[in-house]
Every structure is written in structure tokens, then in C-alpha cells.
C-alpha positions in Angstrom: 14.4 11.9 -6.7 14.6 8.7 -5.0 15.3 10.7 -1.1 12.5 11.4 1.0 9.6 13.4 -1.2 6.4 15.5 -0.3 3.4 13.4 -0.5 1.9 16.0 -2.8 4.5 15.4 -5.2 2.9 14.0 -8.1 3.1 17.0 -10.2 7.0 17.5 -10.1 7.7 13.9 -10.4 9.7 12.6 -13.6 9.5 8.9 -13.1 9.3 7.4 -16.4 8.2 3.9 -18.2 11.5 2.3 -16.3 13.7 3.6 -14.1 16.4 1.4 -13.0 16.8 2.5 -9.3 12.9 1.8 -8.8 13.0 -1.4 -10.7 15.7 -2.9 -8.8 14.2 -2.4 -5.0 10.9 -3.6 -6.7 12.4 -6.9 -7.6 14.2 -7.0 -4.2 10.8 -8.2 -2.8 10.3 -10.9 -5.5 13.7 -12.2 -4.3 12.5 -14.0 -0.5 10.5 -16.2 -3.7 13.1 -17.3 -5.9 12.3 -21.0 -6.0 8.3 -20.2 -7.0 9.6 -17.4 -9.7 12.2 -20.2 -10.9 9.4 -23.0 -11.7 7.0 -19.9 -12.8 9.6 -19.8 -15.5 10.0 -23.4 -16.2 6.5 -24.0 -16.7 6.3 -20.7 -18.6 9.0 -22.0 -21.1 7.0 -25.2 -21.7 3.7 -22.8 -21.9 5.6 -21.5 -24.7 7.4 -24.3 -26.4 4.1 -26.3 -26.6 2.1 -23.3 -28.4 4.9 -22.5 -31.1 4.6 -26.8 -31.7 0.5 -26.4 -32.7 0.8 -24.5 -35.7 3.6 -26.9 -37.0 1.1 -29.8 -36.3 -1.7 -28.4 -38.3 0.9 -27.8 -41.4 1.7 -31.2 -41.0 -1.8 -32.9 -40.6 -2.6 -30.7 -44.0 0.4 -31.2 -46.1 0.8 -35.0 -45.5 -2.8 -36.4 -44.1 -5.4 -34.3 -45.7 -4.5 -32.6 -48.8 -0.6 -34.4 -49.6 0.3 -33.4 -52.8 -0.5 -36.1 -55.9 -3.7 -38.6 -55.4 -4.4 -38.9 -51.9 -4.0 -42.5 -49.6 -5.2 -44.0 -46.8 -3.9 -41.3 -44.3 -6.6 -41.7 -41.9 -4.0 -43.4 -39.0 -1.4 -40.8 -39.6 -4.1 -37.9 -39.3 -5.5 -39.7 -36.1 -2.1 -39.6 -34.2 -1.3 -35.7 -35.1 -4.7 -35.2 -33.6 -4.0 -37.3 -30.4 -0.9 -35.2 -30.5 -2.4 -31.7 -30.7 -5.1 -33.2 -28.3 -2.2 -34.4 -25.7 0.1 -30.9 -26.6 -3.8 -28.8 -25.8 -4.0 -30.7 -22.4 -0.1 -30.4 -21.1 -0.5 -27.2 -22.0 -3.8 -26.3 -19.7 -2.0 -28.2 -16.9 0.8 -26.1 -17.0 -0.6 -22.7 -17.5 -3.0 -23.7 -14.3 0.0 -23.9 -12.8 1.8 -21.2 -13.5 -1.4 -18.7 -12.9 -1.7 -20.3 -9.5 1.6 -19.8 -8.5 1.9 -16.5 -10.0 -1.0 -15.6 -7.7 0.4 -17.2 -4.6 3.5 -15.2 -4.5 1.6 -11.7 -5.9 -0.7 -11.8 -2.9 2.8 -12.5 -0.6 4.5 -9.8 -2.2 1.0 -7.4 -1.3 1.5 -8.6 2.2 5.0 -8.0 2.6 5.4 -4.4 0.7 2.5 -3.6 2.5 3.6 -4.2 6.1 6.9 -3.2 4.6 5.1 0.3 4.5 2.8 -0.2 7.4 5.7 -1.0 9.8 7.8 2.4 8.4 4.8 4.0 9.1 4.2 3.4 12.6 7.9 4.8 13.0 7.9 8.0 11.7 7.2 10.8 13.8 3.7 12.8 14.8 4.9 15.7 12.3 4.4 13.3 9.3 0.9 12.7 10.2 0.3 16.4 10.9 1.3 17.2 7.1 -0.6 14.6 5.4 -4.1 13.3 4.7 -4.9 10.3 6.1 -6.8 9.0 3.1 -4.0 9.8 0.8 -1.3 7.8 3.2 -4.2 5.0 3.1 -4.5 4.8 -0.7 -0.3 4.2 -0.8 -1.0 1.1 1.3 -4.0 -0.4 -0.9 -4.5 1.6 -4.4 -0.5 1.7 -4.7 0.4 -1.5 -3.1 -2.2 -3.7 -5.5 -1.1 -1.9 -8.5 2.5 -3.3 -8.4 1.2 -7.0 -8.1 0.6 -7.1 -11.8 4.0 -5.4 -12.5 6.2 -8.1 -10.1 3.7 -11.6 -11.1 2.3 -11.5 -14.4 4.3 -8.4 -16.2 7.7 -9.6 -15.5 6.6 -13.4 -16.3 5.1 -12.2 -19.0 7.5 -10.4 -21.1 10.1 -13.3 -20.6 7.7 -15.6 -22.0 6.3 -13.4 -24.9 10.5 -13.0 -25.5 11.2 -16.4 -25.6 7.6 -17.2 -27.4 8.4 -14.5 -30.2 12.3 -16.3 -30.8 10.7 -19.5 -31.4 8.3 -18.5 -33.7 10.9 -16.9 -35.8 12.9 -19.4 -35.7 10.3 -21.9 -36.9 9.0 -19.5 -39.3 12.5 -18.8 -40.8 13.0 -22.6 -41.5 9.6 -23.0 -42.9 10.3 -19.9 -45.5 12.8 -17.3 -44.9 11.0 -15.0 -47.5 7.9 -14.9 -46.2 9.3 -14.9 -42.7 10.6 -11.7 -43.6 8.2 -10.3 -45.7 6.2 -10.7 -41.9 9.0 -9.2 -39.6 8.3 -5.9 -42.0 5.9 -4.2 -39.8 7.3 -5.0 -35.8 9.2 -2.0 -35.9 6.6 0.0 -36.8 5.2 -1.6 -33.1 7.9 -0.3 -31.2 7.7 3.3 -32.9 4.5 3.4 -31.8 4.9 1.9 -28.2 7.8 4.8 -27.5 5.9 7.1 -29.2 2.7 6.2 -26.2 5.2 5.6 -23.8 5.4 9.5 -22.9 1.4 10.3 -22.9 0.8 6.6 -21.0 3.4 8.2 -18.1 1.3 11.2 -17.9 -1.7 9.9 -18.1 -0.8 7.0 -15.5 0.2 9.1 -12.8 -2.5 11.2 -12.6 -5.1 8.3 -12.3 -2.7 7.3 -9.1 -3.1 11.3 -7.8 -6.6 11.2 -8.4 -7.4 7.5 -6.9 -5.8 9.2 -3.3 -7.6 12.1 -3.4 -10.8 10.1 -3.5 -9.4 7.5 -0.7 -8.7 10.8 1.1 -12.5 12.4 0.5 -13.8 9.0 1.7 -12.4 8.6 5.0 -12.6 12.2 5.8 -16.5 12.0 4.8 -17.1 9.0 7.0 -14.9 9.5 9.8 -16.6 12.8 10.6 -20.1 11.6 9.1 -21.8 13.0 12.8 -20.6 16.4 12.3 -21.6 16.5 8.5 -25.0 14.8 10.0 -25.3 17.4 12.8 -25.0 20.4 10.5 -27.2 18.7 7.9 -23.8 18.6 5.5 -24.5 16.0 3.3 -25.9 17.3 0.1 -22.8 19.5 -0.1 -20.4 16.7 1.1 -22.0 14.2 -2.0 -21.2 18.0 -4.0 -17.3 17.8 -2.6 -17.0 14.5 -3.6 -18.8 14.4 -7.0 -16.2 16.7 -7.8 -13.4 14.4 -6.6 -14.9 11.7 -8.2 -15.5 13.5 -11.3 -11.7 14.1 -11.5 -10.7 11.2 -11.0 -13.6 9.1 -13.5 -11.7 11.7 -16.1 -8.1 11.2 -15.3 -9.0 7.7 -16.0 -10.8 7.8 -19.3 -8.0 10.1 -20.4 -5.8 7.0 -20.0 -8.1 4.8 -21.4 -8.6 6.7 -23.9 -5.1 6.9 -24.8 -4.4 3.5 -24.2 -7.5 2.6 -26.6 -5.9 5.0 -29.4 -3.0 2.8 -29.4 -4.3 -0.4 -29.4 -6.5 0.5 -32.5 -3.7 1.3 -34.3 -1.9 -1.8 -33.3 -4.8 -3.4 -34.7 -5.0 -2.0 -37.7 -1.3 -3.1 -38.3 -2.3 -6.4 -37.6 -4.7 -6.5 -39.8 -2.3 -5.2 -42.8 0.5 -7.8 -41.4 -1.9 -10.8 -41.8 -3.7 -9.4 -45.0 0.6 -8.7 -46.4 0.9 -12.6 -45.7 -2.3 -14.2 -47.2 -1.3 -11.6 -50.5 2.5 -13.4 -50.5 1.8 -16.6 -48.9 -0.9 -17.5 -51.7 1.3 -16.0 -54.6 3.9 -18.4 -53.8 1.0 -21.1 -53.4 0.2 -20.2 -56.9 3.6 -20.3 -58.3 3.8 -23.6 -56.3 6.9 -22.6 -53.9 4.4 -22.8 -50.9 2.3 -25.5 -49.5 -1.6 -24.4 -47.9 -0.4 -26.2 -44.9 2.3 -23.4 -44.6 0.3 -20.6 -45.3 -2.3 -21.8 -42.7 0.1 -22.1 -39.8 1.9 -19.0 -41.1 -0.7 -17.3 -40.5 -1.1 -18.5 -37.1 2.4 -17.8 -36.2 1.8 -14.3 -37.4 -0.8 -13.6 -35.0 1.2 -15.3 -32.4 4.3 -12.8 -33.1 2.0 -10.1 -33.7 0.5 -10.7 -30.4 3.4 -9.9 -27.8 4.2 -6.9 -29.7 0.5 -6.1 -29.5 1.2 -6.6 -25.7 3.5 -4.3 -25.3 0.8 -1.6 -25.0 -0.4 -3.5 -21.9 3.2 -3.6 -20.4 3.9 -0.4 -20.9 0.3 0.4 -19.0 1.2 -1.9 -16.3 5.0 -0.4 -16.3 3.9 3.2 -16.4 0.8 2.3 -13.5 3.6 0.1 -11.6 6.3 2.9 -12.1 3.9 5.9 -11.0 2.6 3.6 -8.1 6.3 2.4 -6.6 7.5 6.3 -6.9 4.8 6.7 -4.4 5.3 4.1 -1.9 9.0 4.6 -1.6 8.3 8.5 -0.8 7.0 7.3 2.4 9.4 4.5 2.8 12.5 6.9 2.2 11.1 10.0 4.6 13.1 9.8 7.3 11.4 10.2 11.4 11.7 13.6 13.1 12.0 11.5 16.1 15.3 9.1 15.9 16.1 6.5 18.3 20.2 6.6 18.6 21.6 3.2 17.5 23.5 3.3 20.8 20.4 4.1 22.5 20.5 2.5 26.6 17.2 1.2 28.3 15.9 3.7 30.5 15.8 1.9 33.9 12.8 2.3 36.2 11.6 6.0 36.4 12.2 7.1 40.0 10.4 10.4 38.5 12.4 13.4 38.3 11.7 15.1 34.7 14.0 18.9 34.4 13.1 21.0 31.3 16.0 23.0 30.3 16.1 26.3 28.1 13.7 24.3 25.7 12.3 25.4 22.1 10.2 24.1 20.1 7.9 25.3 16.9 6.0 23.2 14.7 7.5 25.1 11.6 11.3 26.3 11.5 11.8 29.5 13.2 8.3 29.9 14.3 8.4 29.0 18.0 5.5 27.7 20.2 7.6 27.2 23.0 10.9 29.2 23.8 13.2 28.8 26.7 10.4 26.8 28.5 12.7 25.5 31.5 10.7 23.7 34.5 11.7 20.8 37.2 9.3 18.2 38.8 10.3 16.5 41.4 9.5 12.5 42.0 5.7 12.4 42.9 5.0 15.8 42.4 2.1 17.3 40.1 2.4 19.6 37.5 -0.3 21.8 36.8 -0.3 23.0 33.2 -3.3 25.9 33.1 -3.4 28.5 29.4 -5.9 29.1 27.1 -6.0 27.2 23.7 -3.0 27.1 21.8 -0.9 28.1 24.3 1.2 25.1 24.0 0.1 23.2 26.8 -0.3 19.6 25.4 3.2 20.6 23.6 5.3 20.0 26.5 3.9 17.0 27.1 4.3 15.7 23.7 8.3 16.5 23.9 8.2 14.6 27.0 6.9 11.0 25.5 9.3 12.1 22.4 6.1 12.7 20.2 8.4 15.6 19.0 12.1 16.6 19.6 12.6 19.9 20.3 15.1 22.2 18.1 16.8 23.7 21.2 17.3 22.3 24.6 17.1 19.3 26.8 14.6 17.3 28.6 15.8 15.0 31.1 14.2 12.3 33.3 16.0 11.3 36.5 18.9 12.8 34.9 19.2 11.2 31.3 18.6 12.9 28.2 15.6 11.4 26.7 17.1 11.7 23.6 19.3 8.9 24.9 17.2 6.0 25.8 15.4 3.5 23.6 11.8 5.1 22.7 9.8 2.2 24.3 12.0 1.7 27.6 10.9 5.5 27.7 7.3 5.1 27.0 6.3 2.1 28.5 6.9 3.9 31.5 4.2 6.7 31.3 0.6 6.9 31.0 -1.3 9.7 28.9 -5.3 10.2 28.6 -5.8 12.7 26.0 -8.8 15.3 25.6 -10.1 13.5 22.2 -9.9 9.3 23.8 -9.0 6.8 20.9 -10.1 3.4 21.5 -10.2 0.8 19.1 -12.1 -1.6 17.6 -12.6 -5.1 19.9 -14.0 -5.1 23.2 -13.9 -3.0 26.8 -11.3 -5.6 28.0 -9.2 -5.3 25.4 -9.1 -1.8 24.9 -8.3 -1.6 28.7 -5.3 -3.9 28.3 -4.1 -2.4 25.5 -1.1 -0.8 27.1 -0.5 -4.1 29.6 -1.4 -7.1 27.7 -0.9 -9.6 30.1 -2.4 -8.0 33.0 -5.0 -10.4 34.5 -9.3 -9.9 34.9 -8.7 -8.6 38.5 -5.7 -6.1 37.5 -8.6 -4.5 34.9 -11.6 -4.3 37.1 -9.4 -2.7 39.8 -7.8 -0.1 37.6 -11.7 0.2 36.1 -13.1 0.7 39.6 -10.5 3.3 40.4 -11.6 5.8 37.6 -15.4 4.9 38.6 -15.6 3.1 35.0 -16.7 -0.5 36.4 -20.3 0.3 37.4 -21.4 1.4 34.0 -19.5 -1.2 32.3 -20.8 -4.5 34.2 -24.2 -3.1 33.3 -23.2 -3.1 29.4 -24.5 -6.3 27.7 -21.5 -8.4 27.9 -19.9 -6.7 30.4 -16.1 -6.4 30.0 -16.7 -8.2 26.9 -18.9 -5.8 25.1 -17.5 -4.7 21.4 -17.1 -0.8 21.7 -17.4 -0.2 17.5 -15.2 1.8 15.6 -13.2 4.3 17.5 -15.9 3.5 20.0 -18.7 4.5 18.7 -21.3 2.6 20.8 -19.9 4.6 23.9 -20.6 8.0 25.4 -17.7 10.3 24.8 -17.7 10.3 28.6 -17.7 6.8 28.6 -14.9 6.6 26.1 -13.0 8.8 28.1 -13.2 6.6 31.5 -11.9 3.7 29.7 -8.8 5.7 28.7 -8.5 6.7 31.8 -8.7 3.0 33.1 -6.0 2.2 30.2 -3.3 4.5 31.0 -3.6 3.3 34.7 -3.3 -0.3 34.6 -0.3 0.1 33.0 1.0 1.3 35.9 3.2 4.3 34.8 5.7 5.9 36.4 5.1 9.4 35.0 1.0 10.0 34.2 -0.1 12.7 31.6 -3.7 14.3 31.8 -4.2 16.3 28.7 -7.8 17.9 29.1 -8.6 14.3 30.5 -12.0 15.4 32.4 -13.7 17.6 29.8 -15.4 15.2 28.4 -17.0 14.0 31.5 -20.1 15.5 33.1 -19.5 16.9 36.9 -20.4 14.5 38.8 -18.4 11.8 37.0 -15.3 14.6 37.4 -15.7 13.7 41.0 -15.2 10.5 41.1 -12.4 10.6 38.7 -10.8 13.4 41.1 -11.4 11.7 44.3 -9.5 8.2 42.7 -6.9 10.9 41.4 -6.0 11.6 44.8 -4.9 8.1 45.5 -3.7 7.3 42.2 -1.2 10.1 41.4 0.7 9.4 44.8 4.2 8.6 44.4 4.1 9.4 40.8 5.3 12.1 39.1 2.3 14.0 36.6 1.4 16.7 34.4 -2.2 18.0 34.6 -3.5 20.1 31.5 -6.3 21.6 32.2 -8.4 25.3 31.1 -10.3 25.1 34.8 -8.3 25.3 37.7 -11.3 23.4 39.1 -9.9 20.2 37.4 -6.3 20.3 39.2 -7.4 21.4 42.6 
């Protein structure tokens, strides 16, 4: 279970309340904090001893200051200090527990941060397949919905047991030396507490990980909905879109008042219990007041202390919720962290030195499902500053070969080698870094022209990007934008033509200089007489370097 999973798992999973394997890696990230979790504890055992001591105080301020038994005295000094006391205890203990919530919250949020680039990082590693197979909302809701759904589980769940554990022992204790007959006559019902919590534990699981499903599909419908929003707007799509998501939405509202309402039938019973547990003492505590084996002083704090024990057992309804959400949420996140890349860089894997350009296809296969080939026995040489031409209608497998060649893929039979290396060979960026690709659908993102244009050399200098920009015919239309270089393309670049988008990228891939250039479709976007230019700088750019030119025109490569 705990090897790489399908993201649509949910439904076969059998994670349960706890599972060791999952608990362990989880605490691995609390360990980088062990010096904040240590004096989290610290002040969590003083938290506790300080609110057992109260309810003693108020037995004594009863018993001997206000009602001591025979005629009372002048008590009225001895009742003032066991109020300074309680005042003194009340105040260490709001100083402490303001400490230990702030810290608590300082290392939650670092724990986020690091599971989250944790995941992030593993991410940005695995291999174009991954991304073809999944929804990007549903990848996006492991690194936020999941992520912030352990913080409770590694901060205040796993502070909080130990200190409802060591809260719970010191009120027995104290309530054991007080009177061991009523103590006892109160322990009666905390099994019943745990029957109950195992008996929830099962339906909470269920219940749990289906608010988790549910939450992604949502996060899925939401960035699909907005990142296409202009071709829902341009076939007037919206009324059925708000429809789609209702629906999602709907689903998801009910997975999560099935929980609630699941958690809520629990904690009514547990109230309930408490109710009998306290109503069990007052019926004992003031028989044995009447018979004069009991003070009221003891009764009053005993029934304080009974609250106080009932209470953590109470809890454990919320810690199996946070367990159970933490549990579902972690099984999640470590499905992507465990799938392995397609694409594997060789732990022995040499720097490719410079490209001279010489790129050899041999007998290669490749299909984007087992045994269903989109290329087979594809074998082709270029030689050092030669152009490819790559001309076939859609789905031919054009942009394929290309994508084996930056390692976007590996293919399942053959070899591709560059200046004679296997590909497979060299480090992924020493291969990479030395091409250039401008893809039919241009990505640029958010920030400004300049920095979208220097995205693939970040220290090349202002000149380096206006030269590059007035190669591809891109720097007349941008020193007329607003700012110039400067100006803040939006999202994706949605404050830019699609042709303009498209000159950028082309002004991208260039100033990085590459050694081998891709053009995948890179001039449909672009109206004819902006193809022109673009071709006529071609002419002078792809000298002395080796490229591959997709195209459906033959117009484009000649």
C-alpha cells in the first residue's frame, strides 16, 4: 500500500485511524524541530500540572477558610493568600499556554512549508506521463487541502494527547488520595469512552476520506473552470459550467455533513455520559457528605476534576477526527511522493559536454500506453547544423520525437543519441540546457516581458534580450507596450495576443543560445506577415545549429 498508487485511489484504500508506516514518515518532518517540540512539552507539562493544582485550591479555600468544620475564625488572611495563589497559578498558566500555542504554530506553518516543497520539488521531477494521467486540480488539492490537514495532526494532535495523558494521571492520582471510593465510583464510565471511540473509529475512516476525495474534485472543477473560462465564455458555457460544479460541490457539501454528522452522533453520546458521570458523583459525593465521610470542599473539586478527566476522553472524538482526516490526507500525499519518474536520471549520469550537434535515431519505439505504439522503428540522422523537417497531419506523432529528444519521455525500444552519447546517459539538465523548444500552445508566466524572456538564461544582460527580441521581430511591439520590457504579461499571459505570446517564446528559446532548436508548430499562431519576419530571422538564426521544424504547411519550413 505504501508503493507508488493511482491518484484515483481513494476508493481501494484501507488506511485506517493509525497506521504505523504513515505515522513514522509523518513524524520524520517534526524531527529538523526537536528543540521547539521539546519546550512545547515542557511548557505543556506545566500547562498541565498548574490546572490539576486549581481544584485542590478551591477544596482547600472551602474546607479550612470559608466553611472549616466547628465555629468559624478569623480566616480572612489564609483565604486571601489561596486567592493570590489561584490568581498567581491563573496567570503562570496564561503565560505558558501563550507560549506553547505560539510555538506550536511556528513550527506547524514550517512543517506546511517543508512537506509542501517536499511535494512540490518531487513533483517537478517526475515525468510528462504523470501529468498526462492526472488532473491538475486534484494534484493541486494534495499540495494545499492535504498538506494543511496534517498541521493539526503533527502541532496540536500530537501535543495534545501527551498532555491530555499526563493531565488525566494527575488527576487520578490526586483524586485517588482525596477518596479512593469515589475516585473509583468516577473511573466507572471511561471505558464505556473508548468502546464508543473504536466503535466511531471505523465510520469516522470512511467518512474522512471521502470529504479528502471530494475536496479534490472540487479543486479540480475549479481550476479547470477558470483556466479555460474564454472557451466556456465563447460558447456561452457558463450556466451549465455553475450546473457541473453545483454537482461537485453538492457532493462534496454531503460527504462533509455525513462526517459531521457522524462525528456529532458521537459527541452527543459522549455528552450524555458526562452528564450521568457527574450526576453518579454529586448522588455519592453528597451521600458520603451526609454520612459525614466527605467534606463539600471535596465534592466541589471532585466535581471539577471529573470534568477535567471526562474532558480528554471526551477529546478523543476530536483525535480520532484529526487522526482519521490526517491518516486519509498523508495516504495521499505520499502516493505522489512514492510514484516513481518515467524519466530516470542514472546516478552515474556524465555531463553532456557542448553539443557539436549530431542527434541519430535508431530502430526507436515509443507508445504512450504499453503495446500500443505511436512510433515504431522511427530511425533518422541529423547532421550538425542541419534542419529537420518534420511535416504529418495531427496525431501523427510529430511533436513525439521531439519530446524523446529533450527526455520528456523515454522510449520502450531503441536509442537516441547526440554526438554519439546515449541520452539516456547524461545528466537531464547538461542535456537540456543545451536546446531550445517554442511549442504550438506558448506558456509564459506570471512577471514581466523581461523576465519571461530570461527565463531560460537568467543572467543574460538588457542588450543580450533586445537582441534575441529584435531577431524574432518581437522588440517593436514590445517597446511600444506601457512599460516596455517591464510590462507584467498576467497569468499565462493573458494581457498578450496569442501571437504576441508566441514571439516572446520564440525570443526565449533563442537567447538561451541552444545548440539544438525545436519548432513545434511555432508559427501557427502568428498572422502571415509576422511568419515572415520570423522566417527571414530563422534563416540567420538556425545556422550552425542543428533543428527540428514541425510543421502541417510545408510553407512554414521552406
Amino acid at each position: 500500500m505504501h508503493g507508488p498508487m493511482h491518484l484515483d485511489s481513494d476508493e481501494q484504500s484501507n488506511v485506517g485511524f493509525y497506521d504505523k508506516i504513515l505515522t513514522k514518515r509523518l513524524l520524520a518532518f517534526l524531527r529538523p524541530y526537536t528543540n521547539q517540540l521539546l519546550m512545547a512539552l515542557v511548557l505543556m507539562l506545566i500547562i498541565a500540572l498548574t490546572g490539576v493544582v486549581l481544584p485542590y485550591l478551591q477544596k482547600i479555600a472551602i474546607d479550612d477558610y470559608i466553611m472549616p468544620e466547628g465555629m468559624p475564625g478569623n480566616n480572612i488572611n489564609g483565604l486571601t493568600v489561596i486567592v493570590l495563589i489561584f490568581i498567581g497559578i491563573s496567570i503562570i498558566n496564561g503565560f505558558v499556554a501563550f507560549g506553547q500555542t505560539y510555538i506550536l504554530a511556528i513550527m506547524g506553518q514550517n512543517v506546511i512549508y517543508d512537506i509542501g516543497l517536499r511535494l512540490f520539488s518531487h513533483i517537478q521531477t517526475l515525468s510528462l506521463e504523470f501529468f498526462d494521467k492526472h488532473e491538475t486540480g486534484k494534484i493541486i488539492s494534495r499540495l494545499t487541502n492535504d498538506v494543511q490537514a496534517l498541521n493539526e495532526l503533527l502541532t496540536h494532535g500530537v501535543i495534545g494527547v501527551i498532555r491530555d495523558f499526563f493531565t488525566v494521571i494527575g488527576i487520578m492520582v490526586i483524586m485517588l488520595y482525596m477518596n479512593v471510593k469515589l475516585s473509583l465510583i468516577s473511573f466507572i464510565l471511561i471505558p464505556f469512552f473508548f468502546v464508543l471511540a473504536i466503535m466511531f473509529r471505523k465510520k469516522g475512516r470512511i467518512a474522512f476520506r471521502e470529504v479528502r476525495k471530494k475536496i479534490a474534485n472540487v479543486t479540480a472543477k475549479l481550476e479547470e473552470g477558470i483556466s479555460g473560462v474564454r472557451v466556456v465564455k465563447s460558447f456561452s458555457r457558463e450556466n451549465k459550467n455553475i450546473q457541473h460544479f453545483d454537482k461537485t460541490n453538492e457532493e462534496n457539501l454531503s460527504a462533509n455533513m455525513q462526517a459531521v454528522k457522524v462525528w456529532s452522533f458521537y459527541n452527543s453520546i459522549i455528552e450524555v455520559l458526562t452528564s450521568v458521570g457527574i450526576c453518579i458523583v454529586v448522588w455519592h459525593g453528597g451521600m458520603q457528605i451526609i454520612g459525614e465521610k466527605l467534606t463539600r470542599g471535596e465534592l466541589l473539586a471532585f466535581l471539577a476534576y471529573v470534568r477535567m478527566l471526562y474532558w480528554p476522553v471526551r477529546q478523543l472524538s476530536q483525535i480520532y477526527t484529526t487522526m482519521q482526516s490526517a491518516m486519509a490526507a498523508s495516504e495521499r500525499i505520499f502516493e505522489i511522493m512514492d510514484t516513481p519518474s518515467r524519466v530516470i536520471e542514472k546516478k552515474d549520469a556524465k555531463e553532456l559536454p557542448e553539443i557539436k550537434g549530431h542527434v541519430e535515431y535508431k530502430n526507436v519505439s515509443f507508445g504512450y500506453e504499453d503495446n500500443k505504439y505511436v512510433l515504431e522503428k522511427i530511425s533518422l540522422i541529423a547532421e550538425p547544423g542541419q534542419t529537420i523537417a518534420i511535416v504529418g497531419p495531427t496525431g501523427s506523432g510529430k511533436s513525439t520525437i521531439v519530446n524523446l529528444l529533450v527526455r520528456l519521455y523515454d522510449p520502450q525500444e531503441g536509442v537516441i543519441l547526440i554526438d554519439g552519447q546515449d541520452i539516456r546517459d547524461v545528466s537531464l539538465k547538461s542535456l537540456r540546457s543545451q536546446m531550445g523548444m517554442v511549442l504550438q500552445d506558448s506558456f509564459l508566466f506570471s512577471g514581466s516581458i523581461k523576465e519571461n524572456i530570461r527565463y531560460g538564461k537568467l543572467n543574460a544582460s538588457e542588450k543580450e534580450i533586445i537582441n534575441a527580441s529584435e531577431a524574432v521581430s518581437a522588440h517593436r511591439f514590445i517597446s511600444q507596450m506601457p512599460s516596455g520590457y517591464d510590462t507584467d504579461v498576467g497569468e499565462r499571459g493573458t494581457k498578450l495576443s496569442v501571437g504576441q505570446r508566441q514571439l516572446i517564446s520564440f525570443a526565449r528559446a533563442l537567447l538561451a543560445d541552444p545548440k539544438i532548436l525545436i519548432l513545434d508548430e511555432a508559427t501557427s499562431s502568428v498572422d502571415a506577415y509576422t511568419e515572415m519576419l520570423i522566417q527571414k530571422a530563422l534563416e540567420e538564426l538556425l545556422k550552425n545549429r542543428t533543428s527540428f521544424v514541425i510543421a502541417h504547411r510545408l510553407s512554414t519550413i521552406r
